[in-house]
N, C-alpha and C positions, 0 to 999 in steps of 0.2 A: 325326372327326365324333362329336358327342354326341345321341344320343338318349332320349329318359326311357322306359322300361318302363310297364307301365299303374301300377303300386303308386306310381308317379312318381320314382320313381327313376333318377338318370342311367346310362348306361352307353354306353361307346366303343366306335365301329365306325371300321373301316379307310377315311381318307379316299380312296383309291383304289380298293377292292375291297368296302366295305360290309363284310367278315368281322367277326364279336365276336372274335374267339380272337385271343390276341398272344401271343409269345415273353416275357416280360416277363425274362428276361435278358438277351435281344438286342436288345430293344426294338422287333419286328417283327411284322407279321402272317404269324401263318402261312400265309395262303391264298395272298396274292402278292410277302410277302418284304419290301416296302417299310417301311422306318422309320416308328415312330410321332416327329413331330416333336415337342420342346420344351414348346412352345407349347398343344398341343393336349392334352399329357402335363397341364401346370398348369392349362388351363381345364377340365378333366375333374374333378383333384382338387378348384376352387372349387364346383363344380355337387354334387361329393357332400358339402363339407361344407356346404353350404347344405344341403342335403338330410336331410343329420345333425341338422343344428340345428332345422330345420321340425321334424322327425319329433319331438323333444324336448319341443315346444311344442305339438305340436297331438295331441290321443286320437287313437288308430286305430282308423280307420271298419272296424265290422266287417262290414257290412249287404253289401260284393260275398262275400262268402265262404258 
């Protein structure tokens, strides 16, 4: 599951368990163990280079800080 942070930023939670935290050598959450799939592995990396590239092109609002 992909969620964006308030800054809008994406970041992956455990399709099963909701956890942030993954094994990223084992490819796993660590709260319930389950594989992070493939799939969800690459649409996580599209979401942050979109995210890269926005952030490129557009000033950073500083006015929530």
């Amino acid at each position: 599951m992909i969620f964006f942070n308030p800054a809008g930023a994406p970041e992956l939670a455990c399709d099963e368990c909701g956890c942030r935290w993954f094994d990223r050598i084992r490819n796993t959450c660590y709260e319930c163990g389950c594989e992070v799939p493939a799939a969800t592995v690459a649409e996580f990396e599209r979401a942050l280079a979109e995210f890269q590239r926005r952030a490129k092109t557009q000033p950073l609002d500083r006015s929530q800080s």
